[in-house]
LOPAZA-772418 format. One record per residue: residue number from 1; residue in one letter; chain; x, y, z of N, C-alpha, C in turn. Coordinates in nm, 3 decimals. Each point is the difference from the previous one (the first is absolute). Example, Ala and Ser with C-alpha at 12.3 -4.5 7.8 and 13.67 -1.06 7.14 Angstrom:
2
{1 'A' 'A' {1.319 -0.569 0.780} {-0.089 0.119 0.000} {0.090 0.120 0.000}} {2 'S' 'A' {-0.035 0.105 -0.072} {0.082 0.119 0.006} {-0.077 0.109 0.073}} 
This chain:
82
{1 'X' 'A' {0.959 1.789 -1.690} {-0.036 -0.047 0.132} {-0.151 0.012 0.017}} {2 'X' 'A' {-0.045 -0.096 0.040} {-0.152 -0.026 0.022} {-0.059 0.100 0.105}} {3 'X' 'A' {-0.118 0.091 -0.007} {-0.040 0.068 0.128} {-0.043 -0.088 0.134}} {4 'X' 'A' {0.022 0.012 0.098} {-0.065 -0.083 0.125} {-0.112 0.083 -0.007}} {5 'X' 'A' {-0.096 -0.127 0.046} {-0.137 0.061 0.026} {-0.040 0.096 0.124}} {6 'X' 'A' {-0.092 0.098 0.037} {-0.021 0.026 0.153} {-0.007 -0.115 0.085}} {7 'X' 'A' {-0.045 -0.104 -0.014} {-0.062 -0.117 0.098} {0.122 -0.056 0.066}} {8 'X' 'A' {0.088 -0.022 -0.160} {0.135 -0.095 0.033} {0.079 0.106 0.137}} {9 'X' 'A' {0.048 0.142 -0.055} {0.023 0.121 0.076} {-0.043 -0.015 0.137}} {10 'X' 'A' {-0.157 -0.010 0.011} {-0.060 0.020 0.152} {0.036 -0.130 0.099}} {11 'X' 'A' {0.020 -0.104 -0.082} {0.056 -0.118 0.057} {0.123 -0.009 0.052}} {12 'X' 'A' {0.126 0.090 -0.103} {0.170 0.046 0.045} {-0.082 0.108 0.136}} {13 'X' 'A' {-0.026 0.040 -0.012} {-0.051 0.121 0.111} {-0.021 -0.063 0.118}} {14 'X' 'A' {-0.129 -0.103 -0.046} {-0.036 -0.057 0.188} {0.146 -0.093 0.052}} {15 'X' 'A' {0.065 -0.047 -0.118} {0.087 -0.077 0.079} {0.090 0.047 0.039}} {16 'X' 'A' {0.046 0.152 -0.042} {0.104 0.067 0.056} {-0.004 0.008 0.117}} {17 'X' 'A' {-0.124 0.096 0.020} {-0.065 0.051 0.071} {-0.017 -0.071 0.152}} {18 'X' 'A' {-0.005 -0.190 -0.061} {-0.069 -0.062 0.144} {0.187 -0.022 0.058}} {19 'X' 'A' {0.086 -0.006 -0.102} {0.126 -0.060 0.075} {0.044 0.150 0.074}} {20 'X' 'A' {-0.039 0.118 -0.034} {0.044 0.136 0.055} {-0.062 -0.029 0.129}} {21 'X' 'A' {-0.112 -0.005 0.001} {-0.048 -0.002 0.126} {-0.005 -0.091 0.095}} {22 'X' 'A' {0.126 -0.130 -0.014} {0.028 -0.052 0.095} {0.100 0.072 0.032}} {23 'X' 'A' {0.035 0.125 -0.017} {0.136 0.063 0.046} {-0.058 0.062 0.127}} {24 'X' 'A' {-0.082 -0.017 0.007} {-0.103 0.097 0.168} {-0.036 0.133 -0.047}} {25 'X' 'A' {-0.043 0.000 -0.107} {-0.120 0.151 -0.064} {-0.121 -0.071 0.039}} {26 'X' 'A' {-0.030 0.135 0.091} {-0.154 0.008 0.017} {-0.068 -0.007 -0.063}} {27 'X' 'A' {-0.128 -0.151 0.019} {-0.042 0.007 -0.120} {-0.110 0.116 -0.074}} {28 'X' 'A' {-0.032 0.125 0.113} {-0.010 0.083 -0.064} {0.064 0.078 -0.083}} {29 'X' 'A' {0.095 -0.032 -0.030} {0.104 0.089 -0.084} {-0.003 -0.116 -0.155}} {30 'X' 'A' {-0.043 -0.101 -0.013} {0.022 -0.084 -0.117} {-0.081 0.049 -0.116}} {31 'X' 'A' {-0.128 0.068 -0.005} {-0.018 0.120 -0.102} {0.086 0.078 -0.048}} {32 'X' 'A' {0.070 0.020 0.067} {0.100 0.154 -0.058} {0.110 -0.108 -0.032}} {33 'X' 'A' {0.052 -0.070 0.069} {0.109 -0.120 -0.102} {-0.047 -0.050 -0.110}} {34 'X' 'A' {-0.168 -0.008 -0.009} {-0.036 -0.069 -0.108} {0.031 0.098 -0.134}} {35 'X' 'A' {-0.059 0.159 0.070} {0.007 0.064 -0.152} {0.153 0.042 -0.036}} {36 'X' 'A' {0.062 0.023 0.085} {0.146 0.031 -0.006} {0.082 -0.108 -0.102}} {37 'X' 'A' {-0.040 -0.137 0.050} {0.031 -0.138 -0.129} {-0.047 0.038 -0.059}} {38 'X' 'A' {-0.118 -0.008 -0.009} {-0.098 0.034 -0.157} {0.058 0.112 -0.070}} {39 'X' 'A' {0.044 0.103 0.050} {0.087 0.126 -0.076} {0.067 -0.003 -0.087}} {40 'X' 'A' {0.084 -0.117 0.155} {0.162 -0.047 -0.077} {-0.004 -0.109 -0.125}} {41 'X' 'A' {-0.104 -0.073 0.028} {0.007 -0.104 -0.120} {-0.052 0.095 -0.161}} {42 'X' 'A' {-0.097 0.068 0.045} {-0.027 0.094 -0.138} {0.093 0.094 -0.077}} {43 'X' 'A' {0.113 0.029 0.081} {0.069 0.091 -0.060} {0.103 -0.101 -0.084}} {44 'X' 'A' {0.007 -0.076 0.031} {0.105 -0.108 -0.037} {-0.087 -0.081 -0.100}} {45 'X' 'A' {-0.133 -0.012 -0.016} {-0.076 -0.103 -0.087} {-0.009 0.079 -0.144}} {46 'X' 'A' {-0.068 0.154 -0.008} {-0.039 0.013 -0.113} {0.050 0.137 -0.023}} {47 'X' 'A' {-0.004 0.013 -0.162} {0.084 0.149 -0.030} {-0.132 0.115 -0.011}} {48 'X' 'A' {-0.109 -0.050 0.044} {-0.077 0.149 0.066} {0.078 0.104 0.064}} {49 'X' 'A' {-0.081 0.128 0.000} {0.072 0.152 0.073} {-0.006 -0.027 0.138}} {50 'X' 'A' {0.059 0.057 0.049} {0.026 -0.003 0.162} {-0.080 0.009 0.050}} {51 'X' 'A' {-0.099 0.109 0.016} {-0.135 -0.017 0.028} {-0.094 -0.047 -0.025}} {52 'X' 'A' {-0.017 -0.125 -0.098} {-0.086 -0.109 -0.005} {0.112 -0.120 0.018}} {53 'X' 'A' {0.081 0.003 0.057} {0.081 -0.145 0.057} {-0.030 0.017 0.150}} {54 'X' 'A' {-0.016 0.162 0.043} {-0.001 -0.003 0.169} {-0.143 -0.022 0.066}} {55 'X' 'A' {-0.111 0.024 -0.127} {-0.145 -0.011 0.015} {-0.021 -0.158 0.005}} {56 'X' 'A' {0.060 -0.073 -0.117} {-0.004 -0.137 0.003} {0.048 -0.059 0.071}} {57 'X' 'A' {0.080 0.069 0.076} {0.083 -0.106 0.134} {-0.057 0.044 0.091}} {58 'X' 'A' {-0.108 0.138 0.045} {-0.088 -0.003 0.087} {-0.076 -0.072 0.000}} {59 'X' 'A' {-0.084 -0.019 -0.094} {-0.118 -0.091 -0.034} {0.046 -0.178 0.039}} {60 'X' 'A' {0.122 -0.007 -0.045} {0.062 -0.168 0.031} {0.024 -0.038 0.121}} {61 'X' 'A' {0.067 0.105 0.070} {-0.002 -0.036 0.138} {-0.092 0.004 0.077}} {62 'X' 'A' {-0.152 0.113 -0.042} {-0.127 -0.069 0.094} {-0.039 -0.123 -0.077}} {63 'X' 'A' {-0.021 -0.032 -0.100} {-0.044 -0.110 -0.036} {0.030 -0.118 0.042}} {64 'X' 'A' {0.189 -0.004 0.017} {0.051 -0.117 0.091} {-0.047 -0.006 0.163}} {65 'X' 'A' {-0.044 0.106 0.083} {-0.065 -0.004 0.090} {-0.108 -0.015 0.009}} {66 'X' 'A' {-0.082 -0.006 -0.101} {-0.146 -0.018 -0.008} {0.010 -0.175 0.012}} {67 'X' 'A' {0.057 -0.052 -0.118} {0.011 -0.139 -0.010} {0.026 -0.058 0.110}} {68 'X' 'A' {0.106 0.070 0.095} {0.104 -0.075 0.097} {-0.131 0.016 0.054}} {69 'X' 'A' {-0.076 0.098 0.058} {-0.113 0.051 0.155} {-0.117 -0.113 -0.063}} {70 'X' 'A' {-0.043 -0.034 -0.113} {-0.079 -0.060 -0.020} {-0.008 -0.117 0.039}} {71 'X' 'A' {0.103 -0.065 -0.060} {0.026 -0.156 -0.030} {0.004 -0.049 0.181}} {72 'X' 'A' {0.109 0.111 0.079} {-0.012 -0.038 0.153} {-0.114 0.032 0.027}} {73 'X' 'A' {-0.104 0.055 0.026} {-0.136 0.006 0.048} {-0.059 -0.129 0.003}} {74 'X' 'A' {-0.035 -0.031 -0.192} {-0.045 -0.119 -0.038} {0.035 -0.117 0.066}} {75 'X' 'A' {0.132 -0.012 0.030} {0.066 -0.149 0.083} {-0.017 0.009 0.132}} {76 'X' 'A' {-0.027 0.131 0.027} {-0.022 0.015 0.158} {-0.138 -0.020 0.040}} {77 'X' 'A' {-0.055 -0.009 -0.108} {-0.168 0.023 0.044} {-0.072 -0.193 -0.024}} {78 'X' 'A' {0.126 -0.030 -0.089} {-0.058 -0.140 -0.040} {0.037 -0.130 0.117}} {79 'X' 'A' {0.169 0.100 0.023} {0.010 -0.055 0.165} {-0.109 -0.006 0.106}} {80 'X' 'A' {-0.034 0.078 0.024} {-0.094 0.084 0.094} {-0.136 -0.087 -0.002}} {81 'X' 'A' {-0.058 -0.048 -0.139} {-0.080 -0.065 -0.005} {0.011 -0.152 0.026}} {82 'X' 'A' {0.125 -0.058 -0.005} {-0.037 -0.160 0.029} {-0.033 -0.044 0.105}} 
């Protein structure tokens, strides 16, 4: 079985992530859904030790929030400008 990349990963993440949070989670709370996915997808992706699957699914789930907070800024700001 082929490894998934982080990117491909952070991408399963934001999209989990955006259909979770039409369930009515605050979207202050979509960080902590993000790393909680990100957890869950790491423990299930690679045969690393537990404690570098729970570090890597920390790291994945801010990363999918970084992307998600970014990309909306960017469209919001390009809005903002026309």
């Amino acid at each position: 079985m082929e490894q998934i990349s982080d990117i491909s990963l952070s991408a399963i993440v934001i999209g989990l992530g955006s259909i979770i949070g039409q369930f009515g989670i605050p979207k202050k709370l979509m960080p902590v859904v993000n790393i909680v996915l990100g957890i869950g997808m790491r423990l299930i992706s690679n045969g690393a030790p537990l404690g570098i699957k729970i570090l890597e699914g920390i790291v994945l789930g801010l990363l999918a929030s970084g992307l998600y907070s970014s990309t909306k800024n960017v469209t919001q700001h390009i809005i903002d400008n026309k």
